[in-house]
N, CA, C and O atoms as a Maestro MAE file, in Angstrom:
{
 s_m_m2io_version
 :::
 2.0.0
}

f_m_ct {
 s_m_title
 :::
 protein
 m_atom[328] {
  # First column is atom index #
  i_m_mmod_type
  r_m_x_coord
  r_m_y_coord
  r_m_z_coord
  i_m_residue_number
  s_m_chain_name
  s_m_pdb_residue_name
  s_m_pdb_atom_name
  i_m_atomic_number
  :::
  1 25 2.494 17.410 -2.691 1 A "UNK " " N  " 7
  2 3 2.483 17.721 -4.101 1 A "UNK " " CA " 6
  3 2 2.034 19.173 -4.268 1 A "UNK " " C  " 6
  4 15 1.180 19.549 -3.465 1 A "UNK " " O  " 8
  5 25 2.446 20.011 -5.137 2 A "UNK " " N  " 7
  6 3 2.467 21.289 -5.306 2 A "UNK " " CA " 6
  7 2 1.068 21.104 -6.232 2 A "UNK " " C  " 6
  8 15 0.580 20.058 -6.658 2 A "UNK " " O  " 8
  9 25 0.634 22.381 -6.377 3 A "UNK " " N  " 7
  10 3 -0.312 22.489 -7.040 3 A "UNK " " CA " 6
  11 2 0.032 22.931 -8.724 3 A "UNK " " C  " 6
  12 15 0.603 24.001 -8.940 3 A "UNK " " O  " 8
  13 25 -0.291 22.188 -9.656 4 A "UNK " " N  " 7
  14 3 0.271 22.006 -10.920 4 A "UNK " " CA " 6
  15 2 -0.563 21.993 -11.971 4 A "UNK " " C  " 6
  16 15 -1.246 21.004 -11.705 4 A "UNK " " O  " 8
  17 25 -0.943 22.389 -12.911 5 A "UNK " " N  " 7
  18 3 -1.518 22.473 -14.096 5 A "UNK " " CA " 6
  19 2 -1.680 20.902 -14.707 5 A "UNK " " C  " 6
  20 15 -0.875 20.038 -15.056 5 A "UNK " " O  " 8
  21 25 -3.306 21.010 -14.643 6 A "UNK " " N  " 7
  22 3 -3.803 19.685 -15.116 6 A "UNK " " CA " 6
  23 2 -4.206 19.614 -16.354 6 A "UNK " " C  " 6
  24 15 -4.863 20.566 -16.777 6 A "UNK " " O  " 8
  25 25 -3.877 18.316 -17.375 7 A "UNK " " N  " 7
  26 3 -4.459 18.120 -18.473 7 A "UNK " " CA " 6
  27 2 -5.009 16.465 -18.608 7 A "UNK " " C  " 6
  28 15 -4.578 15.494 -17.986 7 A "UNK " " O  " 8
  29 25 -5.825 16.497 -19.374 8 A "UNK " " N  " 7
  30 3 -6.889 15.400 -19.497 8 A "UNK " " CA " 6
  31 2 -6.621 14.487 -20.035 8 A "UNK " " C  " 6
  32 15 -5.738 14.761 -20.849 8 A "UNK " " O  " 8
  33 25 -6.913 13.370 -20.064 9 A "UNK " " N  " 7
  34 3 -6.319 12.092 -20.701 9 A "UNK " " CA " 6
  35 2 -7.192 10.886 -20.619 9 A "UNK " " C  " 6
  36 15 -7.850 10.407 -19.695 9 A "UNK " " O  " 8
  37 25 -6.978 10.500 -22.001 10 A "UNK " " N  " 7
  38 3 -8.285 9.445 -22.172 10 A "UNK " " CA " 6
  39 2 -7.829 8.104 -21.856 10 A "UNK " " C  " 6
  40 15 -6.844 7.929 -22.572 10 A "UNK " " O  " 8
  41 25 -8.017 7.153 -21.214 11 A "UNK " " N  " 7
  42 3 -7.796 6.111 -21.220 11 A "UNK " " CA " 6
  43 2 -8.635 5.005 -22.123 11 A "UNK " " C  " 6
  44 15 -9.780 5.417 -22.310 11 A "UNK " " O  " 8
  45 25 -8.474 4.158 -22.526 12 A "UNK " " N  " 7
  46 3 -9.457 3.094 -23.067 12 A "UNK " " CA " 6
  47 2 -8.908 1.592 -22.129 12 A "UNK " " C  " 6
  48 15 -7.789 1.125 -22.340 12 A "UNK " " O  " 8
  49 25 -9.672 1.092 -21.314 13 A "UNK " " N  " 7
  50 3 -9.543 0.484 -20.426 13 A "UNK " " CA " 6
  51 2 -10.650 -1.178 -20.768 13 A "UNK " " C  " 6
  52 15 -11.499 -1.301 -21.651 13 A "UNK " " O  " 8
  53 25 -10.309 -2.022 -19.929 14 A "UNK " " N  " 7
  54 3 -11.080 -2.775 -19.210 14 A "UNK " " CA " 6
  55 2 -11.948 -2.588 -18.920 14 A "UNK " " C  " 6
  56 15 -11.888 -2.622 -17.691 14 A "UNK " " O  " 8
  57 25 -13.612 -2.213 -19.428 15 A "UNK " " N  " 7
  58 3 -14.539 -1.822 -18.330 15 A "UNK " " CA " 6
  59 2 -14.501 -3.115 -17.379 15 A "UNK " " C  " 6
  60 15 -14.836 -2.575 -16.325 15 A "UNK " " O  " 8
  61 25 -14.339 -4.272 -17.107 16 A "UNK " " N  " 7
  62 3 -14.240 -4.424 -15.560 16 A "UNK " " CA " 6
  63 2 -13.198 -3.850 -14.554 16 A "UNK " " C  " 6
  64 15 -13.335 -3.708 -13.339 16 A "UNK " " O  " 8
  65 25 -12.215 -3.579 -15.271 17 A "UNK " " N  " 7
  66 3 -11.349 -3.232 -14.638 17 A "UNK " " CA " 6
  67 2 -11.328 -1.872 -13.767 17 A "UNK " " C  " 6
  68 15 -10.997 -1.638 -12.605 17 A "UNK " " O  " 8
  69 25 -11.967 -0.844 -15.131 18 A "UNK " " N  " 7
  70 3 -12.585 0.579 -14.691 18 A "UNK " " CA " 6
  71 2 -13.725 0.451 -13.833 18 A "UNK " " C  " 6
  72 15 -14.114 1.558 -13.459 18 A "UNK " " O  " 8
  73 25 -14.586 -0.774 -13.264 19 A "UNK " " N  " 7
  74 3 -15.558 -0.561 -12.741 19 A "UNK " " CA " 6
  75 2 -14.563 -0.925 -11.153 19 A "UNK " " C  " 6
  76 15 -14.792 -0.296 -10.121 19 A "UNK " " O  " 8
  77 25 -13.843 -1.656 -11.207 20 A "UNK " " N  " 7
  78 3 -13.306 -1.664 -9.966 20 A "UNK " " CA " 6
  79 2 -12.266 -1.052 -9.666 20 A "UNK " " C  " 6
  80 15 -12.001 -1.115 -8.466 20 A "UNK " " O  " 8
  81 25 -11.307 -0.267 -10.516 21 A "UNK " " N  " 7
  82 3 -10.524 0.986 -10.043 21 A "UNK " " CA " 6
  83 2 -11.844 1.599 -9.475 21 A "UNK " " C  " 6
  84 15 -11.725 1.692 -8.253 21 A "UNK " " O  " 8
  85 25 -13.090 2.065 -9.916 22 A "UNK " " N  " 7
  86 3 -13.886 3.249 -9.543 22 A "UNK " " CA " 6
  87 2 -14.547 2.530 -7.605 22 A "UNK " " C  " 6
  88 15 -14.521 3.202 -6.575 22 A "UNK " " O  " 8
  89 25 -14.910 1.463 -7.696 23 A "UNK " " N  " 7
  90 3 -14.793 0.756 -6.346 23 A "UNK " " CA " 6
  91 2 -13.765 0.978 -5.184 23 A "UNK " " C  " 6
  92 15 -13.781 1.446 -4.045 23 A "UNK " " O  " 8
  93 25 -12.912 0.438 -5.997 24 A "UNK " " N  " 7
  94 3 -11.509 1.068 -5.088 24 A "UNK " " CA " 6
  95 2 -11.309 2.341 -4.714 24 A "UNK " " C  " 6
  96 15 -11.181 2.651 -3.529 24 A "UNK " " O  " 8
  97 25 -11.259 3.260 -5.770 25 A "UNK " " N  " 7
  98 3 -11.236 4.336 -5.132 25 A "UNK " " CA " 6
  99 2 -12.134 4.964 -4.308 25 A "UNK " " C  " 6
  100 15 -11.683 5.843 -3.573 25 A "UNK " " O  " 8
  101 25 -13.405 4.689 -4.262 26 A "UNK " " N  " 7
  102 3 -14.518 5.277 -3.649 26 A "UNK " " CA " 6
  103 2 -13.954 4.988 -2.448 26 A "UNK " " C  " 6
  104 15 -13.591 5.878 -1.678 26 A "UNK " " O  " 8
  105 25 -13.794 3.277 -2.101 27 A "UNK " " N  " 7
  106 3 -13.565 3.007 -0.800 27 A "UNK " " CA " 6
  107 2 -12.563 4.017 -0.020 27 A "UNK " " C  " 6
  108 15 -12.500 4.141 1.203 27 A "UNK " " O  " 8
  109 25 -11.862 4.650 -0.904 28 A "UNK " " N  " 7
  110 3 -10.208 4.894 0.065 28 A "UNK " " CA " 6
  111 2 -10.362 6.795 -0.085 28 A "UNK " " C  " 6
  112 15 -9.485 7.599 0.230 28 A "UNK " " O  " 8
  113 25 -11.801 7.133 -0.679 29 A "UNK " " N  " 7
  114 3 -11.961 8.215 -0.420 29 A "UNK " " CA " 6
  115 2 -11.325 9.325 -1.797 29 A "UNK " " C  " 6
  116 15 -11.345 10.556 -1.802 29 A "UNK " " O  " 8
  117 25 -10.949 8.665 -2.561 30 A "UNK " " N  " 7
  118 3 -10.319 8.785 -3.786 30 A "UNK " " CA " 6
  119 2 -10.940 9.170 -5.537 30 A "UNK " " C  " 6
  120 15 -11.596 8.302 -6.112 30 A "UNK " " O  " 8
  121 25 -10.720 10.185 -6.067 31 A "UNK " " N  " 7
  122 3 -11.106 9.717 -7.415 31 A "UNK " " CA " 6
  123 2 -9.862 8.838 -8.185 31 A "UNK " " C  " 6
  124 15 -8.634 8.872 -8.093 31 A "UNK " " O  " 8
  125 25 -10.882 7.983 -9.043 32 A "UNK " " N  " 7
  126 3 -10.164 6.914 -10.294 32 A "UNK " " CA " 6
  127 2 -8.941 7.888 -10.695 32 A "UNK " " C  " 6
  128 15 -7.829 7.363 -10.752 32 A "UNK " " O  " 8
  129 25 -9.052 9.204 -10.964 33 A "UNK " " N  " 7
  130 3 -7.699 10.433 -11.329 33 A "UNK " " CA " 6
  131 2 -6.172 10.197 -10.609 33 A "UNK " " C  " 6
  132 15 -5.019 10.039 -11.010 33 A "UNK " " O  " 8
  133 25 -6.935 10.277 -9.189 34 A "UNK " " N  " 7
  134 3 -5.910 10.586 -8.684 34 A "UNK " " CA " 6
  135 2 -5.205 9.013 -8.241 34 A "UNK " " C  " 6
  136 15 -4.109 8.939 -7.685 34 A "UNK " " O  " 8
  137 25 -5.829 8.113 -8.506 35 A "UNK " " N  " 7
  138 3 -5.549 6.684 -8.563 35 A "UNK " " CA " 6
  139 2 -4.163 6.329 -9.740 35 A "UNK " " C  " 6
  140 15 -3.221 5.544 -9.623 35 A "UNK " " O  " 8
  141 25 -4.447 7.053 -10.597 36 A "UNK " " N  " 7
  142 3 -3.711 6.716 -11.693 36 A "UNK " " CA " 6
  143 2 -2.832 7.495 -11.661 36 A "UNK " " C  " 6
  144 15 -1.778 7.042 -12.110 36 A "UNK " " O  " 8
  145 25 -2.775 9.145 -11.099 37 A "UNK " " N  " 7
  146 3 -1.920 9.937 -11.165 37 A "UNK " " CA " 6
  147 2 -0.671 9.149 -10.148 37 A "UNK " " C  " 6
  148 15 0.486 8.931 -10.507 37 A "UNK " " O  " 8
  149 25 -1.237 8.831 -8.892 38 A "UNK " " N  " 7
  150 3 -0.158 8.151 -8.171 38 A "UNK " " CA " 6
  151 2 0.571 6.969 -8.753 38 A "UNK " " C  " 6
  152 15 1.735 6.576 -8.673 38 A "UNK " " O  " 8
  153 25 -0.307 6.617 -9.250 39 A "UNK " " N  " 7
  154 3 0.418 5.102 -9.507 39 A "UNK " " CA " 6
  155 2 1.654 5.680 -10.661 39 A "UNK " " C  " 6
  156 15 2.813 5.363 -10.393 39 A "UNK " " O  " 8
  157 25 1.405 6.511 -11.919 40 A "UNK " " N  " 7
  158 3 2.557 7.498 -12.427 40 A "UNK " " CA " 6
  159 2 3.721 8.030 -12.138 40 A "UNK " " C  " 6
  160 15 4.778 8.059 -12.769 40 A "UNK " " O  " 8
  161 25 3.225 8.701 -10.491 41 A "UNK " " N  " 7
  162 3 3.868 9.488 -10.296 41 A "UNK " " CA " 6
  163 2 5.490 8.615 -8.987 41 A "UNK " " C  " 6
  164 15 6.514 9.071 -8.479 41 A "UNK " " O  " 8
  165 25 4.628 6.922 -9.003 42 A "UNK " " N  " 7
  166 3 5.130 5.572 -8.625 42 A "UNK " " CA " 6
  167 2 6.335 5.681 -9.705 42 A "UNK " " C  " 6
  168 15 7.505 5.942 -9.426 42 A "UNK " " O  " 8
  169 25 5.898 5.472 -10.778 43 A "UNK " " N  " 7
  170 3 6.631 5.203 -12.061 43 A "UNK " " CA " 6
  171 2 7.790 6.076 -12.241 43 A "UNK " " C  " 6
  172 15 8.941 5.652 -12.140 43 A "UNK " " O  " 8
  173 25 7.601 6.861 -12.411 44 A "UNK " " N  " 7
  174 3 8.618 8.155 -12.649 44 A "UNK " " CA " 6
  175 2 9.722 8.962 -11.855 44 A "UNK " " C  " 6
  176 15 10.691 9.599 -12.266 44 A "UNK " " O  " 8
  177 25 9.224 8.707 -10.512 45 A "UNK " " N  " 7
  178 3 9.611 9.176 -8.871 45 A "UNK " " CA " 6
  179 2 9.885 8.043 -8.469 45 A "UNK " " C  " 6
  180 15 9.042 7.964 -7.575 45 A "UNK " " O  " 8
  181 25 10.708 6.589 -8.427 46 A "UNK " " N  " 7
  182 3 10.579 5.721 -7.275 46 A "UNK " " CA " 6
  183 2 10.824 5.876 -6.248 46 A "UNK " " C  " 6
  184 15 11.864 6.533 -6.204 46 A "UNK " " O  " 8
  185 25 10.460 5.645 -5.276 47 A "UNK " " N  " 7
  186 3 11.085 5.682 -3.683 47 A "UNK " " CA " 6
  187 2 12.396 4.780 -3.811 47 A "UNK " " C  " 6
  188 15 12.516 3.722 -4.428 47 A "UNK " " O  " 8
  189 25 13.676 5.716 -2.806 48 A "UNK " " N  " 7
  190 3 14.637 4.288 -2.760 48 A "UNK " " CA " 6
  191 2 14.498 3.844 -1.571 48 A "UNK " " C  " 6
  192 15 15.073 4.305 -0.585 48 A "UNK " " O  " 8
  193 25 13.691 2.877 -1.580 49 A "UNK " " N  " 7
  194 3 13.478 2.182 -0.480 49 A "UNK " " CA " 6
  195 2 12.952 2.484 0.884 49 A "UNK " " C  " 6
  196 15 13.142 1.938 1.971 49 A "UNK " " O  " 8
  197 25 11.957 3.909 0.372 50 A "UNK " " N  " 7
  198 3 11.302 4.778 1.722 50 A "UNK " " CA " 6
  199 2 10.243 3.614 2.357 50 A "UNK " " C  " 6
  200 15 9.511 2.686 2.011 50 A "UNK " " O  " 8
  201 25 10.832 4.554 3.845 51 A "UNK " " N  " 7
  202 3 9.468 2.911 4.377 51 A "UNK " " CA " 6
  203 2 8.421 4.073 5.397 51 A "UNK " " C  " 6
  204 15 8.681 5.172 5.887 51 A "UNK " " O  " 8
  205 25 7.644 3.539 5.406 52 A "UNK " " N  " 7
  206 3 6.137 4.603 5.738 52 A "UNK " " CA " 6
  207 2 6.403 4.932 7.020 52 A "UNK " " C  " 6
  208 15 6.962 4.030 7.643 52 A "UNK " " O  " 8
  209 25 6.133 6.182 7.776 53 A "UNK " " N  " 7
  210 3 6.488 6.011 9.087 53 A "UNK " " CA " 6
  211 2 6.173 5.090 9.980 53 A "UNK " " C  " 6
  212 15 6.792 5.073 11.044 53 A "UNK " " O  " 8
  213 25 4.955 3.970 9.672 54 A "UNK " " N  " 7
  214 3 4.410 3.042 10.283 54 A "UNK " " CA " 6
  215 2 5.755 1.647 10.649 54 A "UNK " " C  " 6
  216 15 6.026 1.064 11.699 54 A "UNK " " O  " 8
  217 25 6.176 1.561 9.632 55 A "UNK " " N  " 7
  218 3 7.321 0.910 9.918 55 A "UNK " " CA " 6
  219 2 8.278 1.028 10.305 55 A "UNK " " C  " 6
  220 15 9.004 0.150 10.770 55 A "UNK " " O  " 8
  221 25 8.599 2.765 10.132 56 A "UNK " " N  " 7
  222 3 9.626 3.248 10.930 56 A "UNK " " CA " 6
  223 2 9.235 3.095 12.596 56 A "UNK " " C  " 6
  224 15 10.003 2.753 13.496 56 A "UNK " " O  " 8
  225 25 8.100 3.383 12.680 57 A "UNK " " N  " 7
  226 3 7.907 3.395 14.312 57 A "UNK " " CA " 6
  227 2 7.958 2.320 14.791 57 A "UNK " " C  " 6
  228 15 8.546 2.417 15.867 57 A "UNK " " O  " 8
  229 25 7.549 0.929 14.513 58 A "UNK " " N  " 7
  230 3 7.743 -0.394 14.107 58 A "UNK " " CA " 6
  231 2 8.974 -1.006 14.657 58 A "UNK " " C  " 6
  232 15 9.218 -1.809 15.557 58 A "UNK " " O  " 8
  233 25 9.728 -0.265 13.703 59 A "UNK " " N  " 7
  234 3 11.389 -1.125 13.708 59 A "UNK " " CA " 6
  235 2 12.058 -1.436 14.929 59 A "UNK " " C  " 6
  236 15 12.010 -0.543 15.775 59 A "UNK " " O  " 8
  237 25 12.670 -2.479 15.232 60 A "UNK " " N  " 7
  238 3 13.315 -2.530 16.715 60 A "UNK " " CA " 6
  239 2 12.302 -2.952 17.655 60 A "UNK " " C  " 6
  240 15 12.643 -3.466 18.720 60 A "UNK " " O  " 8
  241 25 11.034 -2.774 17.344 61 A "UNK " " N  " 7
  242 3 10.297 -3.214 18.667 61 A "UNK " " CA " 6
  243 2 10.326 -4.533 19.101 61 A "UNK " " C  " 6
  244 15 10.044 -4.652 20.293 61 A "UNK " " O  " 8
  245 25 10.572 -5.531 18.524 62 A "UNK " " N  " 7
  246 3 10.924 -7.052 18.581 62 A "UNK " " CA " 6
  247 2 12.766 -6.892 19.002 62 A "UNK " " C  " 6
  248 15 13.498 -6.461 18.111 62 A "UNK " " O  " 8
  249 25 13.261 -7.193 20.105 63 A "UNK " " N  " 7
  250 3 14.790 -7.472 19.815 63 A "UNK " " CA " 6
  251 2 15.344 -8.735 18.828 63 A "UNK " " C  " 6
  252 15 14.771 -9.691 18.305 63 A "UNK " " O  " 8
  253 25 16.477 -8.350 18.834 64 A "UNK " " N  " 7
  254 3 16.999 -8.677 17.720 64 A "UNK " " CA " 6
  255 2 17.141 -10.101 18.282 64 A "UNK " " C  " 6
  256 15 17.155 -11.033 17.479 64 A "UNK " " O  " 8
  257 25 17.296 -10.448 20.186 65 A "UNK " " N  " 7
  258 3 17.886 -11.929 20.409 65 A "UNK " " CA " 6
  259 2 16.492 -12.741 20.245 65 A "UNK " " C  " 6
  260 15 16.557 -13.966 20.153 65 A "UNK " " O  " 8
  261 25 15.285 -12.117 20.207 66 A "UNK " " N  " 7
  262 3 14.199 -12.665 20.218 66 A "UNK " " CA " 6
  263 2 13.905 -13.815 19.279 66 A "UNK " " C  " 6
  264 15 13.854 -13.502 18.090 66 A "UNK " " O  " 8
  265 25 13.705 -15.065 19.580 67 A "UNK " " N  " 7
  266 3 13.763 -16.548 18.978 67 A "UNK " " CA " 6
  267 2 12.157 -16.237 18.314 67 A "UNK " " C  " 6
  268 15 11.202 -16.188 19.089 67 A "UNK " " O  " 8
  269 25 12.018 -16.092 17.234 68 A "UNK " " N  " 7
  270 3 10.825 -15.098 16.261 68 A "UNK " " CA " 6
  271 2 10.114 -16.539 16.505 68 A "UNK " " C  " 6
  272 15 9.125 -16.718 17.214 68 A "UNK " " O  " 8
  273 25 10.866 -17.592 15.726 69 A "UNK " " N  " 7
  274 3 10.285 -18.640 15.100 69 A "UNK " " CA " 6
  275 2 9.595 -19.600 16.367 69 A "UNK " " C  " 6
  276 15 8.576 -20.276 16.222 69 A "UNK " " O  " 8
  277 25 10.273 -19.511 17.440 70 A "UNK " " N  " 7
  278 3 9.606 -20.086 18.424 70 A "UNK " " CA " 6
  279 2 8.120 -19.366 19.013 70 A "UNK " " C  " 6
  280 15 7.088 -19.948 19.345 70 A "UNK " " O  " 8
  281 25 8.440 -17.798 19.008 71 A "UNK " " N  " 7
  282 3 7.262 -17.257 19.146 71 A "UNK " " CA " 6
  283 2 5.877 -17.092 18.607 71 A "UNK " " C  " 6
  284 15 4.824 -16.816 19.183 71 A "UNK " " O  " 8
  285 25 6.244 -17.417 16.920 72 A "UNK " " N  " 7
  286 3 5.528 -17.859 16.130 72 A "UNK " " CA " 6
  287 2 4.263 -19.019 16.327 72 A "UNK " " C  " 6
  288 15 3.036 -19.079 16.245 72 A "UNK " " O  " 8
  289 25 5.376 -19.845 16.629 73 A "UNK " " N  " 7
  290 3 4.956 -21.184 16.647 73 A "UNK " " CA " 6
  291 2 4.107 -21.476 17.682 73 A "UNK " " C  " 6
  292 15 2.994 -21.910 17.384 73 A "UNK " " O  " 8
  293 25 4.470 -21.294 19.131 74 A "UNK " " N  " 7
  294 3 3.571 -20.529 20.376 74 A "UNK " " CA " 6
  295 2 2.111 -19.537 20.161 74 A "UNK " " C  " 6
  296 15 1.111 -19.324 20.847 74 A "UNK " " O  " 8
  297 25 2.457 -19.220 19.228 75 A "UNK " " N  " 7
  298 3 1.320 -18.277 19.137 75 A "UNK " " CA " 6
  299 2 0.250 -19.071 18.302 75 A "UNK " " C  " 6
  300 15 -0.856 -19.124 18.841 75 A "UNK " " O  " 8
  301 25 0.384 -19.752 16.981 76 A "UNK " " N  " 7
  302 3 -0.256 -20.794 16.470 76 A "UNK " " CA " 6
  303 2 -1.119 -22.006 17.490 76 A "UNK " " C  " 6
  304 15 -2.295 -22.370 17.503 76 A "UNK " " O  " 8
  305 25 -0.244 -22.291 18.078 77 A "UNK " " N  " 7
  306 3 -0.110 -23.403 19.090 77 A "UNK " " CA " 6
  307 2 -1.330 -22.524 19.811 77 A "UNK " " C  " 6
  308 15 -2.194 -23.375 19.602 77 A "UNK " " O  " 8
  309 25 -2.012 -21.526 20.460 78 A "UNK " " N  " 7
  310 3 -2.292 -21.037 21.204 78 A "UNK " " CA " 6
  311 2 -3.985 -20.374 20.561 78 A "UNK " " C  " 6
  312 15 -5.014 -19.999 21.123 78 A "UNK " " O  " 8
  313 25 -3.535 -20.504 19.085 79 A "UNK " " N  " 7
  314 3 -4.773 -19.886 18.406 79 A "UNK " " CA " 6
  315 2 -5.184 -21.386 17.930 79 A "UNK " " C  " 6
  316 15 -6.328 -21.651 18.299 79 A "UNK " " O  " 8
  317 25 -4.806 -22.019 17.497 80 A "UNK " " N  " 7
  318 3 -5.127 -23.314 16.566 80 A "UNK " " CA " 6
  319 2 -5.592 -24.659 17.661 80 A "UNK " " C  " 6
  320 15 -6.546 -25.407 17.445 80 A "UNK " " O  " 8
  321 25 -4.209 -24.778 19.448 81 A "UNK " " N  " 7
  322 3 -4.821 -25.756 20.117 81 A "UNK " " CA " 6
  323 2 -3.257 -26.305 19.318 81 A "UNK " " C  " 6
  324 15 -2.657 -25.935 18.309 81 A "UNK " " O  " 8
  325 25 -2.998 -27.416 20.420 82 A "UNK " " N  " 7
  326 3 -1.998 -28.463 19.599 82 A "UNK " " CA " 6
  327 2 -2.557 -29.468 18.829 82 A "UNK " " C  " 6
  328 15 -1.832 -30.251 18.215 82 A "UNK " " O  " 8
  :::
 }
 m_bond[327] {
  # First column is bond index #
  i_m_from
  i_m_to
  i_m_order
  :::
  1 1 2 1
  2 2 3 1
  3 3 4 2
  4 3 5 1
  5 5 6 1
  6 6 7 1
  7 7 8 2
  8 7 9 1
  9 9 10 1
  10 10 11 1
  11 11 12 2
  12 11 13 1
  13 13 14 1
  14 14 15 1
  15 15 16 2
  16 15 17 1
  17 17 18 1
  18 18 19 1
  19 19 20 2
  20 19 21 1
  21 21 22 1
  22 22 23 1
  23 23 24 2
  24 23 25 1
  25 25 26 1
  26 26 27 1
  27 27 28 2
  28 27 29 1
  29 29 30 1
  30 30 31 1
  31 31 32 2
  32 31 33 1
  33 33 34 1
  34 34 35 1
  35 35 36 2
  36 35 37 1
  37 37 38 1
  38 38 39 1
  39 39 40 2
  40 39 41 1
  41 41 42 1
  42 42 43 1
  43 43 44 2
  44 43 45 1
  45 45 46 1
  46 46 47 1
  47 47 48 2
  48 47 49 1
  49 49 50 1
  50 50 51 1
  51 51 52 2
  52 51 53 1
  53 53 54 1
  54 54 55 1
  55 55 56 2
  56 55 57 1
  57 57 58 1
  58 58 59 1
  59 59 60 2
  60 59 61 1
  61 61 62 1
  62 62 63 1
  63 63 64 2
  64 63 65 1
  65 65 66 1
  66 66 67 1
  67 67 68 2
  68 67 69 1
  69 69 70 1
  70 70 71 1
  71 71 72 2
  72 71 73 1
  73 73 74 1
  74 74 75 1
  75 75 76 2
  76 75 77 1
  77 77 78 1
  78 78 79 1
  79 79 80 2
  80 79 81 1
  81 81 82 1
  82 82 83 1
  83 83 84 2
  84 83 85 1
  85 85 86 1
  86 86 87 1
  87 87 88 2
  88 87 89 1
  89 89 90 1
  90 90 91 1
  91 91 92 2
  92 91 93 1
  93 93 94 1
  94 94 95 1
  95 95 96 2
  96 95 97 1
  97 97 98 1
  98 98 99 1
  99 99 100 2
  100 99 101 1
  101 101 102 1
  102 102 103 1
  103 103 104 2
  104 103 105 1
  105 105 106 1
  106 106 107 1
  107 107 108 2
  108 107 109 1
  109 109 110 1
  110 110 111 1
  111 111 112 2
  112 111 113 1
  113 113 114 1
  114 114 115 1
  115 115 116 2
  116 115 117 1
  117 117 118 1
  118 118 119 1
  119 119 120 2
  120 119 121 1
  121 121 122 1
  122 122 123 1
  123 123 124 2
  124 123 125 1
  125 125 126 1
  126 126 127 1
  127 127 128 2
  128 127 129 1
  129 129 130 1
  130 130 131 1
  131 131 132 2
  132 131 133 1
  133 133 134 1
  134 134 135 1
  135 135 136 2
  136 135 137 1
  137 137 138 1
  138 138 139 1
  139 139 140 2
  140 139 141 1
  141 141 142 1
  142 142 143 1
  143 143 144 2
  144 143 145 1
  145 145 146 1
  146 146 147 1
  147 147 148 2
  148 147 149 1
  149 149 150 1
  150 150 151 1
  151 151 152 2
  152 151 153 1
  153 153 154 1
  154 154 155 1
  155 155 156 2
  156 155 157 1
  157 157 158 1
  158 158 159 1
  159 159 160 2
  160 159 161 1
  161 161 162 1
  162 162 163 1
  163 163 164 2
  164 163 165 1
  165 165 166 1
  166 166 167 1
  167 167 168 2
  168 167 169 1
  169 169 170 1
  170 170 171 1
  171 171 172 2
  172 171 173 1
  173 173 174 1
  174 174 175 1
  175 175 176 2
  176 175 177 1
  177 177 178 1
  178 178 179 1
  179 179 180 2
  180 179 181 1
  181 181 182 1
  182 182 183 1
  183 183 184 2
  184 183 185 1
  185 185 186 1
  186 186 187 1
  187 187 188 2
  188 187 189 1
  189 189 190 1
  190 190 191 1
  191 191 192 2
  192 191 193 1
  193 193 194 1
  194 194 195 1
  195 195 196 2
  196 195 197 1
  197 197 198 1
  198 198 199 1
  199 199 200 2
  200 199 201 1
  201 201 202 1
  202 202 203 1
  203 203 204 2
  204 203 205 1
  205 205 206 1
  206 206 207 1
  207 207 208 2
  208 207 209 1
  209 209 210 1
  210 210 211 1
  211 211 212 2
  212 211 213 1
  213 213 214 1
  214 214 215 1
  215 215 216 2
  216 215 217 1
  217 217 218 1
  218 218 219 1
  219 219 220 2
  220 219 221 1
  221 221 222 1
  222 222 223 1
  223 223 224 2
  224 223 225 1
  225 225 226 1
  226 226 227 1
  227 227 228 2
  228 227 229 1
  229 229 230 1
  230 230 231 1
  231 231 232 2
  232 231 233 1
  233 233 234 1
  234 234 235 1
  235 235 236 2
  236 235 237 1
  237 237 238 1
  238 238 239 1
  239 239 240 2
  240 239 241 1
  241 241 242 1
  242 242 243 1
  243 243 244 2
  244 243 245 1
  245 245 246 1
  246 246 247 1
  247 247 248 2
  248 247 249 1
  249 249 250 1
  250 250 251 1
  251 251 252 2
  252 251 253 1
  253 253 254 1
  254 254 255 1
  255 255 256 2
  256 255 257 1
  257 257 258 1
  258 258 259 1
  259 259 260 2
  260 259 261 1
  261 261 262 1
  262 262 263 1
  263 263 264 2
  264 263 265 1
  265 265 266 1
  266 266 267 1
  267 267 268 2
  268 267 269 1
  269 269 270 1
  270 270 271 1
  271 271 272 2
  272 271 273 1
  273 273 274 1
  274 274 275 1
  275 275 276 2
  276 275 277 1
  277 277 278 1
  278 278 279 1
  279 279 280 2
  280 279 281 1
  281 281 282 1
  282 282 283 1
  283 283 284 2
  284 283 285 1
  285 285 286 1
  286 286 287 1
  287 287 288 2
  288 287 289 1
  289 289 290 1
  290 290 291 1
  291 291 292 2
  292 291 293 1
  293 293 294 1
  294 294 295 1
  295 295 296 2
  296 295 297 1
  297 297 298 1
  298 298 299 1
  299 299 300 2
  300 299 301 1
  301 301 302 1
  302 302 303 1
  303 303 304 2
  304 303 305 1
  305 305 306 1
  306 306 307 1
  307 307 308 2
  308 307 309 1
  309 309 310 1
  310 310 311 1
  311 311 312 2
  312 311 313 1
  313 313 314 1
  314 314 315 1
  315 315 316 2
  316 315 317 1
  317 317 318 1
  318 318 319 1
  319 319 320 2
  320 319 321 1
  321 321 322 1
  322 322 323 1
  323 323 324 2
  324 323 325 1
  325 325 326 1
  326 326 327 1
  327 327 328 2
  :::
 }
}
């Protein structure tokens, strides 16, 4: 994001809601601002269908002949006990 001329804006909110946007964001290193600016900038900009590089790196690593559902099930079987 370029650097852009900011103006102020009042919200009238939820105070529970504002007490846990302000939670949230603390956790993720964030001000409540820039919480809302993204979620906007969500709105206005959609992604078509961008996927994070995490998933890009991701993709394909399972083959495609790979029987998922059996592996699944094995793996349950293995955490849970039959």
């Amino acid at each position: 994001m370029t650097i852009q001329e900011k103006k102020k804006l009042t919200l009238r909110l939820n105070k529970r809601l504002i007490d846990q946007a302000k939670v949230y964001a603390a956790r993720h290193n964030l001000s409540v601002s820039e919480l809302v600016e993204t979620y906007f900038l969500n709105l206005v900009e959609p992604t078509s269908e961008e996927h994070t590089s995490l998933v890009q790196q991701l993709t394909g690593i399972i083959p495609e002949s790979a029987d998922v559902e059996r592996m699944y099930g094995d793996y349950l079987v293995e955490k849970h006990g039959e």
